[in-house]
C-alpha positions as CSV (number, residue, x, y, z in Angstrom):
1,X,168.1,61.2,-48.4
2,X,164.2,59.9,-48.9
3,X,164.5,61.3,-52.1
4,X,167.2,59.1,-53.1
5,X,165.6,55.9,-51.0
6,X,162.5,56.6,-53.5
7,X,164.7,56.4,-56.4
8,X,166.5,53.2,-55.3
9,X,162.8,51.6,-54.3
10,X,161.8,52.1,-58.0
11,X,164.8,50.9,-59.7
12,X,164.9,48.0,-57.4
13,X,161.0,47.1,-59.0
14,X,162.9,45.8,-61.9
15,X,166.1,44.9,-59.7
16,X,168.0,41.6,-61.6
17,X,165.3,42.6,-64.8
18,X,167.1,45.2,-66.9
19,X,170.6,45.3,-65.4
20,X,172.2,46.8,-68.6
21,X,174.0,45.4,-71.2
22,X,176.5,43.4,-69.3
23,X,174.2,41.6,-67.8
24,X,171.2,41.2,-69.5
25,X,171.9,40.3,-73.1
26,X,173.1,37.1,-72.5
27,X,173.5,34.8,-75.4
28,X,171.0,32.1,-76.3
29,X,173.0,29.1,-76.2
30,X,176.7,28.4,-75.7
31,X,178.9,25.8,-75.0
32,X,182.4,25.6,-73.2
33,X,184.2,22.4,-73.6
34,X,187.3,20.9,-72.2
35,X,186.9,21.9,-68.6
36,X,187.6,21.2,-65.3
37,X,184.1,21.8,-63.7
38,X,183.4,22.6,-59.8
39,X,180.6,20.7,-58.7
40,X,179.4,20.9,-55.2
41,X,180.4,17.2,-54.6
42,X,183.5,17.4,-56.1
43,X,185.2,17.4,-60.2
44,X,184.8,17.1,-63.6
45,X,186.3,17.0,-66.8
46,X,183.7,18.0,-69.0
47,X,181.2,20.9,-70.4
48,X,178.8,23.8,-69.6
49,X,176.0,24.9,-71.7
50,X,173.9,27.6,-71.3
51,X,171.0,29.2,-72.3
52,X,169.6,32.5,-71.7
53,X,171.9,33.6,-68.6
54,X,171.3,30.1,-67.4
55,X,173.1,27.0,-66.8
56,X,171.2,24.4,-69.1
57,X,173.4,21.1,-69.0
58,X,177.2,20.2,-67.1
59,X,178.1,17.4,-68.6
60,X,181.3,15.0,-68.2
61,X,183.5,13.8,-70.7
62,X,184.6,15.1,-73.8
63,X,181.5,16.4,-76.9
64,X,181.8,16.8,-80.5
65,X,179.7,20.0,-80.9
66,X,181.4,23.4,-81.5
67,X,182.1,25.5,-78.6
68,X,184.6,27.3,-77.1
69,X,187.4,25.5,-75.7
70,X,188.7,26.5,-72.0
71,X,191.8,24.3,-72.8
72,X,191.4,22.5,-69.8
73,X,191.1,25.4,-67.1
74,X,189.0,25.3,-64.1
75,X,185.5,26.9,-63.8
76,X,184.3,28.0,-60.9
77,X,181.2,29.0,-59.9
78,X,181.0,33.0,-59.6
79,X,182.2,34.4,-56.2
80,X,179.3,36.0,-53.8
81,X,180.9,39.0,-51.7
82,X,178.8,39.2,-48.1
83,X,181.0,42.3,-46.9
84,X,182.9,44.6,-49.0
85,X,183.8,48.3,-48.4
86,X,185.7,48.5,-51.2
87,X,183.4,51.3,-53.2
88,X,184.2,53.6,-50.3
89,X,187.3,53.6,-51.5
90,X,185.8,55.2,-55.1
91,X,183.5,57.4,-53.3
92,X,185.8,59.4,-51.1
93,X,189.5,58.2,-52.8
94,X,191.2,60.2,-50.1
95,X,190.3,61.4,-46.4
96,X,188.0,64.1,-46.7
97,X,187.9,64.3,-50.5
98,X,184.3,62.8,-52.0
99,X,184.7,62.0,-55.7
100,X,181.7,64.3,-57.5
101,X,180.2,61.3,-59.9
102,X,179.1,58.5,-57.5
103,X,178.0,56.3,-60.5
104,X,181.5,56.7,-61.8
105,X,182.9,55.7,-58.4
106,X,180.3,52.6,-58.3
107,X,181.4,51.5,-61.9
108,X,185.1,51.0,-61.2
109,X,184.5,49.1,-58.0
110,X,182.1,47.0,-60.0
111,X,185.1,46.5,-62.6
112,X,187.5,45.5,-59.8
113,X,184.6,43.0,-58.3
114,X,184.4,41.6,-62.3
115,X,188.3,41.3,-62.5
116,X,188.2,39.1,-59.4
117,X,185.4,36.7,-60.0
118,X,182.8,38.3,-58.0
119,X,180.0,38.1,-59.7
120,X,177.1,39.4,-56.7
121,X,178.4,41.4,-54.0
122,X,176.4,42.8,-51.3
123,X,178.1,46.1,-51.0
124,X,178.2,47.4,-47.3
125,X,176.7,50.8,-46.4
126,X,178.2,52.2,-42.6
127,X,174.7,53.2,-41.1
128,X,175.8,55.7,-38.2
129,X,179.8,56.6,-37.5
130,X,182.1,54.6,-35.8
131,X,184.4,58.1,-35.0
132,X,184.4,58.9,-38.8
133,X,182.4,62.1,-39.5
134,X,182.6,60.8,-43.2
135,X,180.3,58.2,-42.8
136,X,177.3,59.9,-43.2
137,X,178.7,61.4,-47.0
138,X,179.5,58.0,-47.9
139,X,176.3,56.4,-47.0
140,X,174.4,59.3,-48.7
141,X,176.6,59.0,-51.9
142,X,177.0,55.2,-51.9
143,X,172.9,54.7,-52.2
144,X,172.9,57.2,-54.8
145,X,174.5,55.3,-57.2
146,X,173.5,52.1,-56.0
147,X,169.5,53.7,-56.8
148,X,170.8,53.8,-60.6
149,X,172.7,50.4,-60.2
150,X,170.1,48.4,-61.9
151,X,169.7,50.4,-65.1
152,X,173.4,51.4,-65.4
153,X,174.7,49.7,-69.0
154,X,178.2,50.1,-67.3
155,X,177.6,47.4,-64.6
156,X,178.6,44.0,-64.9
157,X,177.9,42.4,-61.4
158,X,174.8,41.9,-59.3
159,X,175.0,44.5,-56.8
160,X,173.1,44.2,-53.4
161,X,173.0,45.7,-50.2
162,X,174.9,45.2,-47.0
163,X,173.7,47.4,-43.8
164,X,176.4,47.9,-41.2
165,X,174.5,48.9,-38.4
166,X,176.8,50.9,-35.7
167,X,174.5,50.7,-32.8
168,X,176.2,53.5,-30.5
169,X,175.9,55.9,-33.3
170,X,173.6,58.4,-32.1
171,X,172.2,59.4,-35.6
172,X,171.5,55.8,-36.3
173,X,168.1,56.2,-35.7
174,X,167.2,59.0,-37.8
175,X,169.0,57.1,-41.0
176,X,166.9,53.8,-40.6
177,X,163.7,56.3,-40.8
178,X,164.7,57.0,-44.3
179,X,165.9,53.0,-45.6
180,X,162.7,52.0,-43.9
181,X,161.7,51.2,-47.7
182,X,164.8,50.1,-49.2
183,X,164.5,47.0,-51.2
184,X,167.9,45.5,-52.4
185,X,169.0,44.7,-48.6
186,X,170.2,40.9,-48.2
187,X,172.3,41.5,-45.1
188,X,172.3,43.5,-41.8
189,X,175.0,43.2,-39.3
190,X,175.3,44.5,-36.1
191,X,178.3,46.6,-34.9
192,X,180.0,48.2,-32.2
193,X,183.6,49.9,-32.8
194,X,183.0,51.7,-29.4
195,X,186.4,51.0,-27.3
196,X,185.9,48.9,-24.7
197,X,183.8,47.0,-26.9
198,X,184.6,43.2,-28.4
199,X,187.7,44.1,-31.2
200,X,188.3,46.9,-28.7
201,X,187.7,45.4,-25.4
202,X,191.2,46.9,-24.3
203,X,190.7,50.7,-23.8
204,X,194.3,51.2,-23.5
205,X,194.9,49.5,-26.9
206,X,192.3,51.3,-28.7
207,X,194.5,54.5,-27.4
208,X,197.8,53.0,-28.7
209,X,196.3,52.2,-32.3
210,X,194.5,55.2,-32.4
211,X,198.2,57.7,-30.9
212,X,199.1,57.7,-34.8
213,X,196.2,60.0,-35.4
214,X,196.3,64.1,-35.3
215,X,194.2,63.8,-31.8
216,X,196.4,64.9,-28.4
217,X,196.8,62.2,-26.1
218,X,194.6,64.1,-24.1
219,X,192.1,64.8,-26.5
220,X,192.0,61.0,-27.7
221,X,191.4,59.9,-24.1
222,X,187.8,62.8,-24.3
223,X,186.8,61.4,-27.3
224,X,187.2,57.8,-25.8
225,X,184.8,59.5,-22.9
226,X,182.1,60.8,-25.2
227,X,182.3,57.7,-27.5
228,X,181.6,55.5,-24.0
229,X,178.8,58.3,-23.4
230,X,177.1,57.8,-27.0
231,X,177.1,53.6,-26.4
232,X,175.1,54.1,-23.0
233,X,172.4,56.5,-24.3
234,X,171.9,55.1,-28.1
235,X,173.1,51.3,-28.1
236,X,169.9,49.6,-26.4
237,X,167.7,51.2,-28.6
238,X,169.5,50.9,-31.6
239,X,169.4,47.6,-31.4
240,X,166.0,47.2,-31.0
241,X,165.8,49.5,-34.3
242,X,168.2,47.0,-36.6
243,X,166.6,43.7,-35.4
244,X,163.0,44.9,-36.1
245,X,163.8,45.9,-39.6
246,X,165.6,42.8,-40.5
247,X,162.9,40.7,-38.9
248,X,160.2,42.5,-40.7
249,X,161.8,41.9,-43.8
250,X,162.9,38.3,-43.1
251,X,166.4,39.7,-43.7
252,X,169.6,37.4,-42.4
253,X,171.2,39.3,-39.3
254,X,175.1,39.1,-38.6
255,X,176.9,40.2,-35.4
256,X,179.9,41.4,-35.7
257,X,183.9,41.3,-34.0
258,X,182.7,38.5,-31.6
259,X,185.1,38.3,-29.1
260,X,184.0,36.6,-26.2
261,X,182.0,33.3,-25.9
262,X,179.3,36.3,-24.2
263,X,179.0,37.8,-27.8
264,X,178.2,34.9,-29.2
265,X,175.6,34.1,-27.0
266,X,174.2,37.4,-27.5
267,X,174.0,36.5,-31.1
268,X,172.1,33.0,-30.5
269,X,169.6,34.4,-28.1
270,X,168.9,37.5,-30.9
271,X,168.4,34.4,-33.6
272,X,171.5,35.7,-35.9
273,X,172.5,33.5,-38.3
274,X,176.1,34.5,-38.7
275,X,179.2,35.7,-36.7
276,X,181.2,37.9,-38.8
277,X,185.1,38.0,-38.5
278,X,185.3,36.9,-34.5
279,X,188.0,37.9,-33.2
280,X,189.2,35.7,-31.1
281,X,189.7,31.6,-30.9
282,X,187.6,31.4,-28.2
283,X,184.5,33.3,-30.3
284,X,185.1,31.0,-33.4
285,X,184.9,28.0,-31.3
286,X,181.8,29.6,-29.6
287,X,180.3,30.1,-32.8
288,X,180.7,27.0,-34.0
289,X,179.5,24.9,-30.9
290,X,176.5,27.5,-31.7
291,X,175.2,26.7,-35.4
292,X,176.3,30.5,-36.4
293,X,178.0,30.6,-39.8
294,X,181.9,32.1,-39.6
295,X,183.0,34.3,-42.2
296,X,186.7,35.4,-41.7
297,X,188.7,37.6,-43.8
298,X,190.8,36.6,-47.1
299,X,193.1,39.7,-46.5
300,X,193.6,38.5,-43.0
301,X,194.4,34.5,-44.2
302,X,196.5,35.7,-47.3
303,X,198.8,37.6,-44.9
304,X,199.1,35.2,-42.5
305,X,197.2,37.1,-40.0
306,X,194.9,40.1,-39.2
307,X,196.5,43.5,-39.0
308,X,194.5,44.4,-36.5
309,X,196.1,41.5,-33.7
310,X,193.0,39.3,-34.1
311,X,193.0,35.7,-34.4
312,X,194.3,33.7,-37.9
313,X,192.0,33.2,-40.8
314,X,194.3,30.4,-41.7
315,X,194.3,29.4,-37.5
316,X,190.1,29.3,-37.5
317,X,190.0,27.2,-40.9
318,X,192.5,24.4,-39.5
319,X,190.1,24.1,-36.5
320,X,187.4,23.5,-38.2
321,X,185.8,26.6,-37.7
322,X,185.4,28.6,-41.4
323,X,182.4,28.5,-43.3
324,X,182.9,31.4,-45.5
325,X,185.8,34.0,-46.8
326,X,184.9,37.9,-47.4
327,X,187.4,39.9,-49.3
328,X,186.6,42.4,-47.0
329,X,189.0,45.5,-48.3
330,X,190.9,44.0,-51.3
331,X,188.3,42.0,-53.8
332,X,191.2,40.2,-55.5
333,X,191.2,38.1,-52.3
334,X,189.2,35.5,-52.7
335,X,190.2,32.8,-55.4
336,X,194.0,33.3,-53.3
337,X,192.5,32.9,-50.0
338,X,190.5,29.8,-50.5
339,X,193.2,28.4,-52.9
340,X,195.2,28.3,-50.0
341,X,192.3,26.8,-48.1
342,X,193.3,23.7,-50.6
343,X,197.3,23.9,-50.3
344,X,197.8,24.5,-46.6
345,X,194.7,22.7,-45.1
346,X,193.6,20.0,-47.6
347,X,191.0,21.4,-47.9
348,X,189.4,19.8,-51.7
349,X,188.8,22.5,-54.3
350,X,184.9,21.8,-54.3
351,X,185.0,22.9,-50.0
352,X,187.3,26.0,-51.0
353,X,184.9,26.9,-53.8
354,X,182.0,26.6,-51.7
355,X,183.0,29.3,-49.0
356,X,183.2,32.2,-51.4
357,X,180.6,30.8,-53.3
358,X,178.2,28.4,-52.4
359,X,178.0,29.0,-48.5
360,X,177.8,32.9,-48.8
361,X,174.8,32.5,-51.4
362,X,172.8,30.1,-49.1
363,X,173.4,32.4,-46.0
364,X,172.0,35.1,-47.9
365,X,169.0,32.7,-49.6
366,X,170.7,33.5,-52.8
367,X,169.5,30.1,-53.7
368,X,169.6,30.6,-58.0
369,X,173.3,31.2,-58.0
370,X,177.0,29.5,-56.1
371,X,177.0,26.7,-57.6
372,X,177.1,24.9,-61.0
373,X,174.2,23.1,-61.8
374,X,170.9,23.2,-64.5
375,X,168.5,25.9,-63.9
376,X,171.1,28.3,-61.8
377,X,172.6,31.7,-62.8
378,X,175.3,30.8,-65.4
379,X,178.0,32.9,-63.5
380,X,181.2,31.6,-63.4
381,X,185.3,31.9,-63.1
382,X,187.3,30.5,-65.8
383,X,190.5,30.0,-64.0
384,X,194.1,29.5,-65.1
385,X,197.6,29.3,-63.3
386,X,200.6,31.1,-63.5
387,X,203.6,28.9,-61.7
388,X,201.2,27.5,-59.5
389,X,199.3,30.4,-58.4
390,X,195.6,30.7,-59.5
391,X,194.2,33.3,-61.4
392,X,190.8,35.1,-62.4
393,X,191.1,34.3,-66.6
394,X,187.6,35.0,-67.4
395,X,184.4,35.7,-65.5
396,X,181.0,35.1,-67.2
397,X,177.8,36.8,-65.6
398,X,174.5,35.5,-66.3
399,X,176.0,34.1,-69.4
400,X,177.8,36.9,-70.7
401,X,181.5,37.8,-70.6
402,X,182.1,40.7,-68.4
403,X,185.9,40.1,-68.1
């Protein structure tokens, strides 16, 4: 594991330097005409220049000058990803099965990321096991290839790092010891999937959702004891692990599965900045009142709920009460989710732009990139629509096509 955090610390030297070809060799000057343009304060019809991966000029109206003509699409500014697991899915594509080329795995997630507009993700790492002995492989594998991300010619989107801290995990501990170094970290988040515990506050739901595994009922209901075991000896300090790293490193700190007005409170008197996928009404509100930014799912307000009985994407927007969407387990979420933001809710395009790309950046202090505007990253979504329904048409990183 150190071995790997050592390789990761020197690519990251160079990190957003010498991403590979995708990325880096963008082209000296070039001009898209005949747009519709998201600003931050709203529309335009009009062009983008850019010069050397950057935005240089957005202009209104229509321009003489050759260029390449979106034919009056949208462009959006590139999606920001807080918290995605989606490379897990690469690295181990079924249970118990680890695919053997971790840069391979990383390099079709990045794809799918590309394909849906998300031009920087923070990819999120499981530190400790929430019940999954897997864990531990993926995290091990997963930092691997991200320690070659920034030199991989294959890439085509800013990858950064998420921790998922799961405080009860009793090896917790020993894995911070060797990310004590780790550079590319934007985000840490604290978790605890113990039941009993905020999304599983109800022990006896925890047992139904969990009956559909291979475990007796009897041998659930001793796991459910040694899991309750493992949060009394290893939460406390665990804690006290997480926020002294991210404090150290002036690193944003998220809680996570707020479900009571309590957790909330929690968060506020630890100084977190954001409340990741509450729960509950009752937390949203709470974090609101609070001054804690709320990102909710784009799966969960797609669907028209959250599989896992929580409260409405779509329910916590209409009150008021959504700052920002995550894709969360399916990337090609976003541009529908906050689409919808704009058809259900009224929302104005610039305000469902702005969650998944704007207001994620800024909560990360991403501040060269999520918007559209001279001197920022030129990454951005050229959008079209089939019957009605948006779609990702082309996605430009650092000024150069990757999709």
């Amino acid at each position: 594991m150190k071995a790997r955090i050592s390789m990761l610390n020197e690519a990251s030297n160079i990190y957003g330097q010498q991403a590979g070809p995708w990325i880096s060799r963008a082209e000296k000057s070039r001009l898209y005409k005949n747009a519709v343009i998201v600003l931050p304060d709203g529309l335009i019809k009009g062009s983008l220049q850019v010069d050397n991966g950057l935005i240089k000029d957005v202009s209104a109206g229509a321009v003489l000058a050759p260029g390449e003509d979106f034919e009056g699409d949208y462009v959006w500014p590139g999606f920001v990803e807080l918290h995605t697991d989606n490379l897990e899915k690469h690295i181990m594509p079924r249970q118990g099965t680890f695919w053997p080329f971790p840069e391979a795995a990383l390099e079709i997630h990045d794809a799918q990321l590309a394909a849906a507009g998300i031009t920087t993700v923070l990819d999120s790492v499981c530190v400790g096991e929430p019940g999954q002995k897997e864990r531990r492989a993926i995290l091990k594998l997963s930092l691997e290839a991200l320690a070659k991300a920034p030199l991989n010619p294959a890439l085509r989107v800013d990858h950064l790092i998420h921790l998922r801290c799961e405080l009860p995990a009793p090896e917790m501990a020993e894995l911070f010891e060797g990310l004590a170094e780790l550079e590319p970290v934007r985000l840490l988040s604290l978790m605890d999937h113990s039941p009993g515990q905020r999304q599983w506050r109800d022990i006896d739901y925890y047992l139904q959702y969990y009956a559909k595994s291979d475990l007796s009922p009897d041998k659930l209901k001793s796991e459910v004891e040694e899991l309750l075991k493992k949060r009394e000896k290893h939460a406390s300090l665990n804690l006290e692990i997480a926020l002294k790293y991210a404090r150290d490193r002036s690193i944003p700190i998220a809680s996570h599965d707020d479900t009571l007005p309590e957790h909330v409170q929690e968060a506020v008197d630890r100084k977190l900045q954001i409340s990741e996928f509450p729960t509950t009404m009752e937390a949203a509100r709470a974090a609101r009142v609070s001054g804690l930014l709320v990102v909710m799912g784009a799966p969960n307000l797609i669907r028209g709920g959250s599989h896992s009985g929580n409260v409405s994407a779509l329910e916590v927007a209409a009150a008021g009460c959504l700052d920002i969407l995550s894709s969360d387990y399916v990337p090609a979420g976003l541009l529908s989710a906050a689409w919808i933001l704009h058809e259900k809710l009224d929302w104005p395009i610039e305000k469902a732009a702005a969650s998944i790309s704007l207001k994620p950046a800024q909560a990360v202090d991403l501040n060269d990139r999520g918007q559209l505007a001279p001197g920022r990253l030129a990454d951005f979504v050229r959008v079209g629509f089939n019957r009605g329904r948006p779609f990702v048409k082309e996605v430009f990183a650092k000024g150069r096509r990757v999709f």
